[in-house]
C-alpha positions, 0 to 999 in steps of 0.5 A: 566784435572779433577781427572777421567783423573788421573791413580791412584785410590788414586786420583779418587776414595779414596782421591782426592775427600777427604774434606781433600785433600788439606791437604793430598797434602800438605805432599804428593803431587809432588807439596809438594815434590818440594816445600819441596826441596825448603824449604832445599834450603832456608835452605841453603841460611840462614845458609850462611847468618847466617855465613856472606857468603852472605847478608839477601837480598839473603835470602829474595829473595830466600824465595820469590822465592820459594812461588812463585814455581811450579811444572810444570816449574821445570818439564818443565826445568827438559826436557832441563837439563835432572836432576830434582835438576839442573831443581830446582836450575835452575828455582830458580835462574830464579827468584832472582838477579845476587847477589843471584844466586851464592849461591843457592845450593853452597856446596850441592849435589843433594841428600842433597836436595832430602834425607833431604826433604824427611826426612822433609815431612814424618816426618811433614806428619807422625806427623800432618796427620797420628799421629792424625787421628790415636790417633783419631782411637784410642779414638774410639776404647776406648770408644766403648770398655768401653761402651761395656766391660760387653757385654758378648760374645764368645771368639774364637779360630781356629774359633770355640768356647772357652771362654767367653769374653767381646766385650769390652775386644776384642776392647780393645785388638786392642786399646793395639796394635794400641796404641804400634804402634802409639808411634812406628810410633812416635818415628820413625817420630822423628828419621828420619834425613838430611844431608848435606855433599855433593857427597860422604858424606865427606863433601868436597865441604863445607870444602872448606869454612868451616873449622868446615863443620860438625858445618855447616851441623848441622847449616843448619839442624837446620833451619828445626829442623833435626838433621844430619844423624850419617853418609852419603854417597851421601844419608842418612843412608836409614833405619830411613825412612825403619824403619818409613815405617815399623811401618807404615805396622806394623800398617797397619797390626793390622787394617786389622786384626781389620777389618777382625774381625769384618767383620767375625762377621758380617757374616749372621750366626754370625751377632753380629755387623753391620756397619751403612747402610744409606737408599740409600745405596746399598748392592747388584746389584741384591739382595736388601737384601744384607748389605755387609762389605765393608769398613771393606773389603776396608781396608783389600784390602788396606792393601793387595795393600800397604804391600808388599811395603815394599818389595821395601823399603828394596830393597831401602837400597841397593845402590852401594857404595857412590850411585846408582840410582836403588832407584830414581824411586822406591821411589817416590811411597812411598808417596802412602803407606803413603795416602793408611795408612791415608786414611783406618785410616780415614774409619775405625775411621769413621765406628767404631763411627757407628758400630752397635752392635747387643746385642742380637745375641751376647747373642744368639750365646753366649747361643750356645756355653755355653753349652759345655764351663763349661767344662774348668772351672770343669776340672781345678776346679775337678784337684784343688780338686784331680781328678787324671785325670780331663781333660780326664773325662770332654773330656768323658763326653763332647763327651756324651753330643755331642753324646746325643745332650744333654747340658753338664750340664744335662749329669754331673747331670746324672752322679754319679762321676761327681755329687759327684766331683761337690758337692766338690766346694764351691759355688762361684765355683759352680757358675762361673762353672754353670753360663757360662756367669758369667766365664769372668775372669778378661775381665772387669777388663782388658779392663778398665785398658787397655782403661784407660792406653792409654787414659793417654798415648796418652793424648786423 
């Protein structure tokens, strides 16, 4: 089979032919998800030699058998026994002397095995794959939005035009909120935790050797720097790993946002930014003329596809009493959500480093919208110096404006009233007032405190 013989289009499309693959297979893989159970199984193994039970023979042997692991033969043994961990332990023992045998799996239950390994591979998955592409993102952002954080542009609210801003200030905006979520992200990676206290989580298969199982439990855990659940049945408490996957939504969520912004901004009418259009690139089947959005539309489509996921999650915090089996096949999806993250972080970080952004029109449809911004700022300038009902005069005076197809300026130099309330302001007022582009608030000031503050935070 080649990738196009593959179902999902994670495989034949998006990542199987990624340069990073092998890496994202590592963490994500049905071949990582068993050679993960493998790893809790030595772990096992080490713990027991550690405590004399059995020799450091066993446990070199054990290790090689799991270099030696595949996918297919636990799959193949799993169609004799029916049971995907008793086709593991199986084929494990397969492979050492009578001496090891006994002790592969002794005093665990399957889902020791398969809980903690899931523990272990979204934690190193979350903190060697998705954290770093995403301080990556990041570091774009950063610097697009410090190389633009004096580029006047039209603020908007309910899609029309409000205040004036900075297009430094708008990106900096969504490196604030990627920021608080990669910490979040972090975190939750770092509180994911195992278990090893057998079938119903009482630790009674291990308090039959051990008289301290909890100590033991901690033991075998340490080997893969976890640490043991506060309590378990026959599975971990299930909402670090929903709470992980939450983070990671949440996130996913701030870059759909990102990305429909600048899709919108995009738009023939607006036009102020572009994504980088190679030469062969093809916009449009039928008119040459077209340069579509398209990542910028793949990952609000990746978005859509992978957040209501999450509604599985959460139905996977249910499981009936010690356990039930309704989480078995739902959750082997998970690692789908995880991929689908990676890789619109990946799009996203590779198509902000070559955003084109088009200066001019920005200053066009900024000079459209500056006819009528003065409004706020005389309204709050003419209350401050006593006007008894600024805002309706300025609301008056912007309908005439509207009316007679005139600026607003025009229209308050033609009035008497307003001519005379203007002639109050000093003129550092009378320019932020008249002088629309220069009404930008603290947005410089602000996009570089932000950049500055997550440049140090997230040490990139």
């Amino acid at each position: 089979m080649d990738s196009f013989d593959f179902i999902s289009p994670l495989d034949y499309r998006y990542i199987g032919r990624d340069k990073d693959f092998a890496k994202i297979a590592g963490f994500f893989s049905e071949n990582s998800r068993i050679k993960y159970q493998a790893k809790i199984e030595l772990a096992l193994i080490k713990a027991l030699a550690a405590r004399k039970v059995c020799s450091q023979k066993v446990v070199e042997e054990v290790e090689k058998a799991i270099q030696e692991i595949k996918a297919e033969e636990v799959y193949n043994e799993e169609d004799i026994t029916k049971h995907d961990i008793k086709a593991l332990v199986n084929v494990l023992r397969s492979k050492v002397s009578e001496e090891a045998k006994p002790f592969i799996h002794l005093t665990s239950t399957s889902y020791d095995i398969v809980d903690t390994a899931n523990s272990l591979r979204f934690k190193e998955g979350t903190l060697e794959l998705l954290i770093p592409a995403l301080k990556e993102l990041e570091k774009t952002i950063i610097e697009l939005a410090l190389r633009e954080k004096e580029t006047v542009q039209i603020g908007r609210t309910h899609g029309q035009h409000a205040e004036p801003i900075t297009f430094g200030y708008f990106l900096a905006c969504y490196a604030s909120r990627i920021g608080q979520r990669i910490k979040e992200i972090e975190a939750r990676a770092n509180s994911l935790k195992g278990k090893f206290s057998g079938a119903v989580g009482a630790y009674n298969a291990s308090s039959l050797f051990f008289d301290n199982a909890l100590e033991f439990e901690k033991e075998v855990l340490a080997q893969l720097g976890l640490l043991p659940s506060e309590s378990s049945t026959q599975i971990i408490e299930p909402e670090p790993l929903t709470d992980l996957s939450h983070a990671v939504v949440s996130c996913f969520g701030v870059l759909a946002n990102l990305a429909d912004d600048l899709r919108h901004l995009q738009r023939s009418e607006i036009a102020e930014v572009a994504e980088a259009f190679d030469s062969k690139q093809v916009g449009s089947s039928t008119m040459p003329h077209k340069r579509n959005p398209i990542n910028f539309e793949n990952v609000k489509s990746f978005y859509k596809e992978f957040m209501p996921r999450m509604t599985s999650v959460y139905l996977d915090q249910i499981s009936e009493h010690q356990r039930d089996l309704t989480n078995s096949a739902s959750q082997r999806f998970l690692p789908e959500l995880f991929v689908g993250f990676y890789s619109s972080v990946k799009r996203m970080d590779k198509i902000l480093s070559k955003l084109v952004v088009d200066k001019e029109n920005m200053r066009k449809n900024f000079e459209t919208a500056s006819e009528s911004i003065i409004a706020e700022p005389l309204y709050l300038l003419f209350a401050f110096k006593g006007h008894p009902d600024a805002h309706e005069f300025l609301k008056q005076l912007t309908l005439k404006a509207q009316q007679e197809k005139k600026p607003l300026i025009e229209i308050i130099k033609q009035d008497k009233e307003a001519k005379e309330w203007l002639e109050k302001l000093d003129e550092r007022q009378k320019e932020i007032a008249l002088q629309p582009e220069k009404y930008i608030g603290k947005a410089v000031e602000k996009t570089g405190l932000i950049c500055e503050h997550w440049k140090k935070e997230l040490k990139i």
